[in-house]
N, C-alpha and C positions, 0 to 999 in steps of 0.2 A: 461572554458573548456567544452563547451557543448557537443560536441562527449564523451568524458569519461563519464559526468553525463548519457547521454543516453544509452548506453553503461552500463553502470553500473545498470542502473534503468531495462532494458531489460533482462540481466541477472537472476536479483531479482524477475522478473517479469516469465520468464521462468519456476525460479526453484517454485514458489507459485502455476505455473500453473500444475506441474510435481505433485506437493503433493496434488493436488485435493480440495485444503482448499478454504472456499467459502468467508472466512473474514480474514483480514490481521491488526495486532493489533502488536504495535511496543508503545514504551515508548521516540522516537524522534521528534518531531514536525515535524522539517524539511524535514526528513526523508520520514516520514506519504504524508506531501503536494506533494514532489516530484513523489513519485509512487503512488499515488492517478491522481496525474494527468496523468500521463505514461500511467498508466488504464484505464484511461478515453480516454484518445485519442486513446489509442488501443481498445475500445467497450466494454469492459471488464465489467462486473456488480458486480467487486470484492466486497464487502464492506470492508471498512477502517477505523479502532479505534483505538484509546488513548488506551493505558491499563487504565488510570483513567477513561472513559468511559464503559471499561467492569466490571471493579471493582464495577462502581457507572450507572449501566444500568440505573435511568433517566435521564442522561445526554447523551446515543447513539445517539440519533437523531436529 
């Protein structure tokens, strides 16, 4: 159901945009890949982390 996923991701995307927040940090893989990519296709230079990335900063990049 690609309309709902986009759709959903856009949403998600909106409200991150409305909070001003410069990095987007979720504990879902799937999650993470999907609006990472959403962001990306929309230009967006969000950055995007694992909480076990932010927990264990040398593994961010």
């Amino acid at each position: 159901m690609p309309d709902v996923s986009t759709a959903m991701a856009d949403e998600k995307v909106r409200a991150l945009e409305k909070s001003g927040a410069d990095t987007l940090v979720s504990c879902d893989s799937s999650c993470l890949m999907h609006l990472a990519g959403r962001l990306k296709r929309k230009g967006r230079g969000t950055r995007v982390l694992h909480l076990a990335q932010v927990l264990d900063p040398g593994k961010a990049e």
